[in-house]
Every structure is written in C-alpha cells, then in structure tokens.
N, C-alpha and C positions, 0 to 999 in steps of 0.2 A: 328762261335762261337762253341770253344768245350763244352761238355757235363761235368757239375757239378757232378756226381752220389750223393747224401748224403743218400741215402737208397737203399734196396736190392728190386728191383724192380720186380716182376715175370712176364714172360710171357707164351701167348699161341702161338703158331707154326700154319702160314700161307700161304705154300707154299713157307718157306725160309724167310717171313717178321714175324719180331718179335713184337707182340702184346700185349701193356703190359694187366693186365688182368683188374689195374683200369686204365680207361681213364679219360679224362677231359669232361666232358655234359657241351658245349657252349650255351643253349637253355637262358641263364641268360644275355647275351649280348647283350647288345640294347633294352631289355625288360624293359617298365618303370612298368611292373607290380610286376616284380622281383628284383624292389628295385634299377632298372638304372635309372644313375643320379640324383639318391639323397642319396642313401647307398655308393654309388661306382660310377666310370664314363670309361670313355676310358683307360687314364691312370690304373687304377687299374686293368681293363682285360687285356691290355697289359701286364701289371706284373705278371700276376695269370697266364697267357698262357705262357708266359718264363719262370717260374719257374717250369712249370710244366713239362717242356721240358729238364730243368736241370734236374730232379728229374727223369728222365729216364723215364717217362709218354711218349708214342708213340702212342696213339690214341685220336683223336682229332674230337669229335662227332657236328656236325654244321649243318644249314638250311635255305632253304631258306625262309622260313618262321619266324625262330631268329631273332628280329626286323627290320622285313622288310629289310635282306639283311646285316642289322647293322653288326650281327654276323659273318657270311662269311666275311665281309669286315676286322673285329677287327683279325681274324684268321689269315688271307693274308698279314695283315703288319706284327704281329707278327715273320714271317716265313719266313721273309725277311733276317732275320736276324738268322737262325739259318743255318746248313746245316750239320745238320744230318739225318738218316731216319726218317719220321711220317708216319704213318697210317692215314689219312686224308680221314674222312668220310661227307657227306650233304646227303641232304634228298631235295625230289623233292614232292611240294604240288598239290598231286593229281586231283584237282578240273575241270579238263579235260585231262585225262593223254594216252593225244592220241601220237603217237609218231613224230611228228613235232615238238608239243609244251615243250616234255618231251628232246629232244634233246635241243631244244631252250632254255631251262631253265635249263638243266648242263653247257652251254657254259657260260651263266647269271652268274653264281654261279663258273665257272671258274675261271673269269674278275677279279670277287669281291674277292677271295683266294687267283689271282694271280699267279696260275698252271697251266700247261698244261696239268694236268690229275687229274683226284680222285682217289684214291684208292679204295672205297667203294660210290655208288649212291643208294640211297635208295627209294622206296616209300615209303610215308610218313605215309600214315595209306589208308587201303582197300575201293577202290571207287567203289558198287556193281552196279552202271549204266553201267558204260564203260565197254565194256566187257573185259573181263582176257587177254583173246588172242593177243587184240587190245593194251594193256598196258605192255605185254611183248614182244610183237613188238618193242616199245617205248626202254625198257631196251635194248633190242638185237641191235639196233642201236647204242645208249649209248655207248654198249661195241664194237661191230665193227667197231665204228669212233675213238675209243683210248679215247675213253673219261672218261673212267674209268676200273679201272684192276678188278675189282667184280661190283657185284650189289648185291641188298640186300632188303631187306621190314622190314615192321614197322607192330607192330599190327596185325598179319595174325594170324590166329589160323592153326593150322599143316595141316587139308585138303587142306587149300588155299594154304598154303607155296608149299604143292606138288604139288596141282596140276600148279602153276604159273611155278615152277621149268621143269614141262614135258611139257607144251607150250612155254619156253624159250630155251626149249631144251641145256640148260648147269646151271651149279652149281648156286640157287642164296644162295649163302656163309652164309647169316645170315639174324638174324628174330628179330629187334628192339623191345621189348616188356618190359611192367612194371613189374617191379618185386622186391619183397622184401618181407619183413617178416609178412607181411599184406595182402598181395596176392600172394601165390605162386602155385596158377594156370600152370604157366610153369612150375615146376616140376612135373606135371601129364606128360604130353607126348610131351612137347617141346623140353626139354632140354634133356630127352632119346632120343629122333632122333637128335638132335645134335650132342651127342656123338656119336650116332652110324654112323650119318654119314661124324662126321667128319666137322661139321657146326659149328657154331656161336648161342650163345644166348648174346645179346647186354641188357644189362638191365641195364632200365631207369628208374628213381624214386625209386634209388635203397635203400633209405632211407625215405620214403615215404611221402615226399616233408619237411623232418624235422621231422616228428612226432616219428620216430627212436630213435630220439636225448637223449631224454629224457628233451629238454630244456623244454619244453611245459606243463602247466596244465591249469583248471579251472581259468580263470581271468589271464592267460600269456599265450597269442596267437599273432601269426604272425601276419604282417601285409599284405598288397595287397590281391594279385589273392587268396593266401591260407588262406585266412581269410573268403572264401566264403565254402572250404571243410568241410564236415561232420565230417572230422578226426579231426579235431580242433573246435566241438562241443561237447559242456560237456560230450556228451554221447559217440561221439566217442571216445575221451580224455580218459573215464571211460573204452569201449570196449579196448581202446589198452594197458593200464596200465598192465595187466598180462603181455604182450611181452614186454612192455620198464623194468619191474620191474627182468624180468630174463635177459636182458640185462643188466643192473644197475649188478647184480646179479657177472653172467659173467665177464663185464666189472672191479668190486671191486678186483676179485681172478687176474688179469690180470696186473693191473696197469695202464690201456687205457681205453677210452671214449665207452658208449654205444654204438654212434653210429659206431664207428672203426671195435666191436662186429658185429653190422649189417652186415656191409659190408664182415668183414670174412665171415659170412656165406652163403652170396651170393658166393664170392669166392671159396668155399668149393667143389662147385658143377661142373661137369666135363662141359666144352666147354663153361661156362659162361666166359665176362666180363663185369664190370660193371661202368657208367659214371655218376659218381655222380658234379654236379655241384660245385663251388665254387665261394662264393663274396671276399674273403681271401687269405691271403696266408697262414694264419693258418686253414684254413679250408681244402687249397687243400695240406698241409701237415700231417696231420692228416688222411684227407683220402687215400693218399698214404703210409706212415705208416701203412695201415689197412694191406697191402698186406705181413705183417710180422708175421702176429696172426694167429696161428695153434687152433685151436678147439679139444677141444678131442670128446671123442663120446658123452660121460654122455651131455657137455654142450649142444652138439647139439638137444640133447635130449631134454634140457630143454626149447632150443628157440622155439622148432617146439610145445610143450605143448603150452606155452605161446600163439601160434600162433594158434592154435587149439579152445584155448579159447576164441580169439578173433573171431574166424569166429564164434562159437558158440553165441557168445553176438552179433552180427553182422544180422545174421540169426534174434535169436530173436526182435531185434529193427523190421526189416523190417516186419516180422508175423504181427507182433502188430500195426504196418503201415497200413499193408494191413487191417487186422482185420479191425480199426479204420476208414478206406475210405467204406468198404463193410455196416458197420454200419450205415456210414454218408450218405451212398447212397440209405440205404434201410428207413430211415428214409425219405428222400426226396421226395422219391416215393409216401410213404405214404402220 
C-alpha cells in the first residue's frame, strides 16, 4: 500500500532513517484500563495504526508489556499490509533483565510484530537489582544477533543513560522518558545531551495522560486507570489550570486545540520526539496536525509561566502534606 500524505509531516534524522517527530504510543492497545474493548476494540486500533501510517507517521512506539502482548500483536497485523519504511520500536519488561531472557523476549516480541528485526529495543524502566553491566550484556546480544538496529532505555535519569552507554560500549540512541508541560524535568539536562549528542529524547505522556486537553474540570474527569491520578483531583485540576488556561490562550490566537499547543511545545525542543496515544482517528489527526504549529517566543514564554505555576502550586500541596503527616504523627506520639 502506497502512502496517503494528507499533512506536512516533520522529521528527525537517524542514520538516513527518517523519524517522524510525533509517533504513535501503542501502550492503549489491549489495555482494558484505557478504555479496550469497550471505547474501542481491535478493529479501531487497526484503523488508527493505518491511518497513522498514511499520514506519514513512521514511528510506532509498542511493548511487551501493552496487554499482555495484545499490542505487539495489533502492530504486526497492521504492517502486513503496508510496505513502506517505519521506525518500529518495543520495550523489554525488565523484571530479570539478564541476557538470556532479555534476548528470549525480543525474539517473543518479534513473532508477535511479525519482523525479523526492531529498529529500536528498549528497556523498559531501570531495574537497580540486576546489575548494569549484566543488563547491557543482554542489550549487546540484542544487537549482535540482528535483532535490533538501536537499543534504547525508558526512565533513566542521564548518569545511568551514561554510564549504561560506556558498559555497552556503543550508542544506546534514546532515553524513553515523561514529559510534558507538567514535568519538564528533561529539559534540565536530558534533552541538552541529547542534542549534544546527537540522541533521542522519546517523550511519553506527552499530554499528560489528557490533563493537557483542556477537556477536564471539577465533576468532568476520566474514566479507568486516570481516574486514580492526582492530576484529575480537584486540586490537581486547580494546580494545572494556569498551564491549560495559557494553552486555551495560545490555542484561541492559533485556530487549534490546546492540546495540539502541548504538543508544539514539546516539539520545539531540539532531539525530542513525542508519542502521544490515540483511541481515534480524530485524535491521532489532530495530533499529527500538531507538527505544523510554530510557536513564537512570547507564547513559549507564556506556557513555561503557566508551568512554573503549576509546579509552584504542586510543591505547596505536598509541604502541606508533609506538614499535616509530621503533625499527625507527633500527636500520636503523644
């Protein structure tokens, strides 16, 4: 099947493979906490992963962990059927990430995609038992068996990225990590060594899990898994209102959705790309469309305030936490 283009799609440069900068986050596939099979079912991810593919979308973020395998599997039919390049990334669940099992469970995740290679393996978030060494052993096979042309991690803060990178002894290309207007922690010193060295920032929850949106207030909250988050508590809903109200803001002078805003401004950022989910096909056009909105300074100015404020309101909730437990506890005593 040839390639639809209906939007101007941007990418980043990977050794000659062209990466778009949003991808598609498959982590909603097979998930009955995110709304599978009863929002949406097979058929609909089916459709959202072709379309996305039409729409010039070349990176396709997946795991083994994505229900139980569901995901991997829902990716592999899809791709049966295209044949043009993707970027095809998974993620490997660290829970013994010795390198038997970690080779064992790319070939798993192979079967279930349907390839004979990945482009990108990932560890999945930092397992501080196993040792380091012992775990990029694991990777370093990974890639010496062809079994993936990068490898990559989840979750690492920059000393671990390094030092995993100088006991693999070769490039590990990117560092899966949350990020958004709510947390922009990788902006300290993530995403500067990305640029500088020419790496990968994969950012996940790039909208932060919806709260972005601006759909969300007081008595209109999501349902499932994110109905458990503090971000969709009266008070977080409160702390984040400054960041959704300058996206609103933003978004009015624009013609486009808050959350499209969000996403520009991840975008903004040198070496980022970012894989926001979709149960939609207006969801994952909308957020491909994000990759057309240029920001000027003043605006960025104004999301990174908003953000400012909310870590300031954020901060204070937790003092007052703490305050409130130190209290309860010195009463007890008593």
């Amino acid at each position: 099947m040839a390639p639809a283009h209906t939007r101007m799609v941007r990418y980043l440069d990977l050794d000659g493979a062209k990466l778009s900068v949003v991808g598609l986050g498959c982590w909603q596939f097979g998930e009955p906490g995110w709304g599978y099979g009863q929002e949406f079912g097979p058929r609909d991810s089916l459709a959202i992963i072709r379309r996305a593919l039409e729409l010039g979308v070349t990176v396709l973020d997946t795991a083994e962990l994505y229900g139980s395998g569901a995901s991997e599997s829902l990716v592999g039919a899809a791709l049966q059927e295209w044949d043009e390049p993707v970027f095809l990334a998974s993620k490997f669940l660290p829970l013994m990430p010795v390198p038997g099992l970690m080779v064992g469970h790319c070939r798993h995740s192979l079967e279930r995609l349907q390839r004979p290679a990945l482009d990108l393996y990932q560890i999945h978030f930092p397992n501080p038992v196993v040792p380091l060494r012992l775990q990029m052993e694991g990777l370093r096979q990974v890639l010496h068996g062809g079994l993936s042309q990068h490898v990559g991690v989840s979750n690492f803060s920059l000393s671990r990225w390094r030092r995993a990178e100088r006991l693999l002894g070769s490039p590990i290309i990117s560092n899966q990590v949350r990020y958004n207007l709510l947390h922009r922690r990788p902006e300290r010193d993530l995403i500067p060594y990305a640029d500088r060295s020419s790496h990968l920032i994969i950012a996940y929850s790039p909208l932060a899990q919806g709260a972005l949106s601006g759909r969300y207030r007081k008595g209109m909250v999501p349902a499932g898994l994110r109905r458990r988050s503090w971000l969709f508590t009266e008070e977080g809903l409160t702390a984040a209102e400054p960041v959704v109200e300058a996206l609103r803001e933003v978004a009015a002078g624009k013609g486009v959705a808050p959350a499209q805003v969000a996403l520009a401004y991840l975008l903004a950022q040198p070496r980022v790309l970012a894989i926001p989910g979709a149960k939609s096909i207006a969801q994952l056009e909308a957020n491909v469309a994000a990759t057309e909105i240029v920001l000027a300074s003043d605006e960025m100015l104004a999301l990174r305030r908003g953000a400012d404020l909310f870590q300031m309101s954020r901060r204070r909730a937790a003092t007052q936490l703490l305050g409130g437990l130190v209290r309860g506890g010195g009463a007890t005593d008593a």
